[in-house]
N, C-alpha and C positions, 0 to 999 in steps of 0.2 A: 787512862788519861790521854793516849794518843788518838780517841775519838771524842772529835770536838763536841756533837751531839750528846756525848756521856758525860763529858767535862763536869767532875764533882759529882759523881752518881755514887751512891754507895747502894751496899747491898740493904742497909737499914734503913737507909732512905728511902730506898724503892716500895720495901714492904711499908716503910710508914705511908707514904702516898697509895700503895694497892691498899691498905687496909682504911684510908681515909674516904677512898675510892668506891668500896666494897659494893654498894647498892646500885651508884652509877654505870659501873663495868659489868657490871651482870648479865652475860648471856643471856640469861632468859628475860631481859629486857632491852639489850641489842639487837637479838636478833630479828624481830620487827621493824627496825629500822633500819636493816638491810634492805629491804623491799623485795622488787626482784632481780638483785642482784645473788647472784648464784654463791655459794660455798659447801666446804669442807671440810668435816670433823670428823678424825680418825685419829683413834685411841687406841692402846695396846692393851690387852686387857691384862696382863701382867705387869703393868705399870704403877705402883703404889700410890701415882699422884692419881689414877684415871676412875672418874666414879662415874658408872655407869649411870649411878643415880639420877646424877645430875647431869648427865647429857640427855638421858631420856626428859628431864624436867627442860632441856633448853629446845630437844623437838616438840614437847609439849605445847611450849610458851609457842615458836612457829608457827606450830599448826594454828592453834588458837588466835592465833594474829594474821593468818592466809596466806603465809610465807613455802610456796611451795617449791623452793627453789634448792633448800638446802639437801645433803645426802653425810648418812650419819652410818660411819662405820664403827666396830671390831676388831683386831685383829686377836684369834684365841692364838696364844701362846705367844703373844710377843710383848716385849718388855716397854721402857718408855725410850728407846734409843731403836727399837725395831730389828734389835742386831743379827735376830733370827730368823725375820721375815723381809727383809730390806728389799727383796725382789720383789716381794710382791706388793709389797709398798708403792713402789716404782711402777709398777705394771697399774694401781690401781688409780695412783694419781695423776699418771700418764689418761689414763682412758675416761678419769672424771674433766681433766684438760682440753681431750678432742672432745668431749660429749657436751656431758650436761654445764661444764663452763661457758662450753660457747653456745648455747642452748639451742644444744642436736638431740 
């Protein structure tokens, strides 16, 4: 409640809106209209929420759309909090920041 922006958000709400949402928010249909605008998806692969599935379905959709800009990582052995790899998390989001963010 002390953030005005959330003001009246509930947890059921949110999912009633992402579930009403479901087709519209779709990665594999955002991500085209990224353009060339550059990002980042990195995933833990010990994360129970991270489907590899369907990150490969969302470079898919990219590719197929001409979307060369994105970079789609892994982490083996780390969870969805990174607690185990946080360094290199760091080390890797730092180097997609100098890099291909600023498109080096």
């Amino acid at each position: 409640d002390g953030v005005k922006v959330l003001a009246g958000a509930t947890g059921a709400l949110t999912v009633a809106e992402i579930r009403r949402h479901r087709d519209d928010w779709a990665l594999t249909k955002l991500v085209t209209e990224l353009g060339r605008k550059p990002y980042l998806l990195i995933g833990g692969a010990l994360d129970s929420g991270f489907d590899a599935a369907a990150v490969a379905a969302v470079r898919r959709a990219a590719q197929a759309g001409g979307v060369r800009t994105g970079l789609f990582l892994s982490l083996p052995e780390a969870d969805h909090s990174f607690s185990a790899r946080r360094a290199e998390l760091i080390r890797l989001v730092a180097g997609w920041l100098e890099g291909p963010c600023l498109g080096r």
